[in-house]
N, C-alpha and C positions, 0 to 999 in steps of 0.2 A: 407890613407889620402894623400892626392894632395899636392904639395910645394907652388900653387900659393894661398890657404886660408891662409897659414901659413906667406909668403911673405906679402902679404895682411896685415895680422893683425899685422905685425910689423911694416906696412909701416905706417897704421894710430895710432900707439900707439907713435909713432916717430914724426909724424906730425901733429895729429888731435890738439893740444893746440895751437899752430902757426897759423892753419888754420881757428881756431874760433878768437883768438884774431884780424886776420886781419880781419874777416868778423865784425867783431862788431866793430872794428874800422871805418869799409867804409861805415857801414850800421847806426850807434847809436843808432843800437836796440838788446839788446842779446837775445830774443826769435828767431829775424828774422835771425841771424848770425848762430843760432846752427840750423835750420831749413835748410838754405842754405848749412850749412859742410853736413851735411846728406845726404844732395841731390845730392850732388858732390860723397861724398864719395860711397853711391851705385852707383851711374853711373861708377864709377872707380871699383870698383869688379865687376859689372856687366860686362866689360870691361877691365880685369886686363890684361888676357892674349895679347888684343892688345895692354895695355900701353907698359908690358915688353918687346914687341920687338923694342920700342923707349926708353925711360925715362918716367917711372909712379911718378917722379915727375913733371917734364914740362909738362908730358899728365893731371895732377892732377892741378895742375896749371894753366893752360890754362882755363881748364874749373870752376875753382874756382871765377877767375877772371869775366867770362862768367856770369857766376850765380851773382855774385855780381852785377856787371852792371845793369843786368834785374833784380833785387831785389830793386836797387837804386829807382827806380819809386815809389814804394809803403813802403819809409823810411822817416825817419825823415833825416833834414840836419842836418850831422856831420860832426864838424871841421873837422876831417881828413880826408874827401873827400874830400876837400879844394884843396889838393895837385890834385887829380886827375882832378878835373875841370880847374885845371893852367898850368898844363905840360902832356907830353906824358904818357901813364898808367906805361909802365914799368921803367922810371926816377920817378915816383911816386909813383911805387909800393918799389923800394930800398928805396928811403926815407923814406917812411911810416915803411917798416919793420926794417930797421938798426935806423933810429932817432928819430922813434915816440917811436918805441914800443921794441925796445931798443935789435933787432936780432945783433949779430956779421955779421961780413962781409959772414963768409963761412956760419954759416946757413940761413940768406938770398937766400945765392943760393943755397943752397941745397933743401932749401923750392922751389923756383923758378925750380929749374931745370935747370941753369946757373952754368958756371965757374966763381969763383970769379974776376976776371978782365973783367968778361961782369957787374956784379953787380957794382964793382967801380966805371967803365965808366959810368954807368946809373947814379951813386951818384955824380960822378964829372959834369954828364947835368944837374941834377936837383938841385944843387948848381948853374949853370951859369944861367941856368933856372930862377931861382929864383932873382941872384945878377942883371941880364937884366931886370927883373920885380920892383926890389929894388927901390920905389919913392925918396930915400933916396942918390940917385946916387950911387947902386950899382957898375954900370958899367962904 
């Protein structure tokens, strides 16, 4: 038996509920969410051995992201893509994971593939982000 099936299957036992909850977050559909983790997820086994010589999370991530985007066309609109149509994906993807859907700081990025003071930065733009858009005289 090979280390990278076994690497593999701890990786999505670790992170496959994270990775659907934000897909049907961006998507508000959960047939199309678990359809897209799938399709991630084998492209990432498919492709384990090149993840692990980067981060097969940020490599997992990336392409998570990816799918979602091109899944958005054929979704319904969901309030929480709201953030992504308003601010940059990655200040909307920390918000969405730490304030929507209620990640801590450190598994946001661990999800991501980021050190947590790149995830904070991203939560302190998409806070200024937001307060700059505030009709309310955020700023």
């Amino acid at each position: 038996m090979s280390i990278a099936p076994v690497g593999y299957a701890a990786f999505v036992e670790l992170h496959y509920g994270h990775y659907e909850m934000y897909a049907r977050a961006r998507l508000g559909d959960t047939g199309l969410a678990e359809r897209v983790v799938e399709l991630v997820l084998r492209r990432t086994e498919a492709d384990w051995a090149w993840a692990l010589r980067d981060d097969p999370a940020a490599f997992t991530w990336r392409a998570l992201c990816e799918a979602v985007t091109v899944a958005r066309t054929n979704a319904p609109a969901s309030r929480s893509d709201g953030l992504h149509r308003a601010m940059p994906d990655r200040a909307a993807d920390a918000a969405l994971l730490h304030e929507f859907l209620g990640l801590e700081l450190a598994a946001a990025a661990a999800l991501m593939g980021l050190e947590e003071p790149a995830v904070h930065a991203q939560l302190k733009a998409a806070h200024r982000w937001r307060a700059g858009r505030d009709p309310a005289g955020g700023t």
